[in-house]
C-alpha positions, -999 to +999 in steps of 0.1 A: +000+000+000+031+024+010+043+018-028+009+028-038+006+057-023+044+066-030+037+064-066+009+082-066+022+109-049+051+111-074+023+114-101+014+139-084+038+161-076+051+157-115+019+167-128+017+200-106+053+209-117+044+202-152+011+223-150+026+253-127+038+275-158+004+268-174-011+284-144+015+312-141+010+324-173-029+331-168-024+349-138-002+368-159-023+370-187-049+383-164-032+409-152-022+422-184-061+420-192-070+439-165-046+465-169-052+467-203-093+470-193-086+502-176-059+519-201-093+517-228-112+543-208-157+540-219-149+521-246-135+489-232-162+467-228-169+459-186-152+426-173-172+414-147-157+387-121-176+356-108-168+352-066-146+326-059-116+305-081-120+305-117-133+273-134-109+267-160-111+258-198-140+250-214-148+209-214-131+195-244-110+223-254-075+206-245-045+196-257-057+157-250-091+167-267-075+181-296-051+151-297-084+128-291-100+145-322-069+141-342-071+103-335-106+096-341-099+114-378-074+100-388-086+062-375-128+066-377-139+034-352-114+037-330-122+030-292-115+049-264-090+018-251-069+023-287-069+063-281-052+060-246-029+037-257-017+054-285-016+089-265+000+070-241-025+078-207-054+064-188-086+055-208-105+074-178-093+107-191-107+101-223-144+091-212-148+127-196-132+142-227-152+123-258-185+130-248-174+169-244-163+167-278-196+146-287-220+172-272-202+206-291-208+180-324-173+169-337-174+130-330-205+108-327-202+074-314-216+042-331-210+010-342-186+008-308-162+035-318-157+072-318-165+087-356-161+122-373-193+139-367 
């Protein structure tokens, strides 16, 4: 169970080191927006802020969704276990991502696989 956990703790600690600049960068990318909201005087258009943390991206937006698009192109039928192995990550990533992409209309499933819409 110690392995376990050890592992996992790696996994995570390399993912947060991996995402940090990501997050970095839109704070400031923010910034720069809000500065740049005030330089533009009654013609900027008002930014209004929700309370609390931001959500994020968009559902299916990505660079796995994109790649997860790419793949169901190129190979129309394949499955969501031949997608994670050949982006080499979990399949459990890709069941939250598919139907995201399904529901804005560019993949449909049938026939047991993931098709161009």
């Amino acid at each position: 169970m110690a392995d376990f956990l050890d592992e996992k703790r790696k996994e995570i600690d390399a993912r947060m080191r991996e995402l940090r600049p990501a997050v970095e960068e839109y704070q400031r990318l923010e910034k720069a927006a809000a500065a740049l909201a005030d330089v533009g005087g009654a013609s900027a258009p008002a930014t209004r802020r929700r309370a609390g943390p931001s959500r994020g991206r968009p559902r299916g937006s990505g660079t796995r969704a994109k790649q997860a698009l790419e793949l169901v192109r190129a190979r129309p039928g394949i499955t969501i276990a031949q997608m994670a192995e050949a982006m080499d990550i979990k399949a459990n990533y890709l069941y939250r991502v598919m139907p995201a992409l399904e529901a804005d209309g560019q993949v449909q499933r049938r026939d047991g696989g993931w098709h161009p819409a």
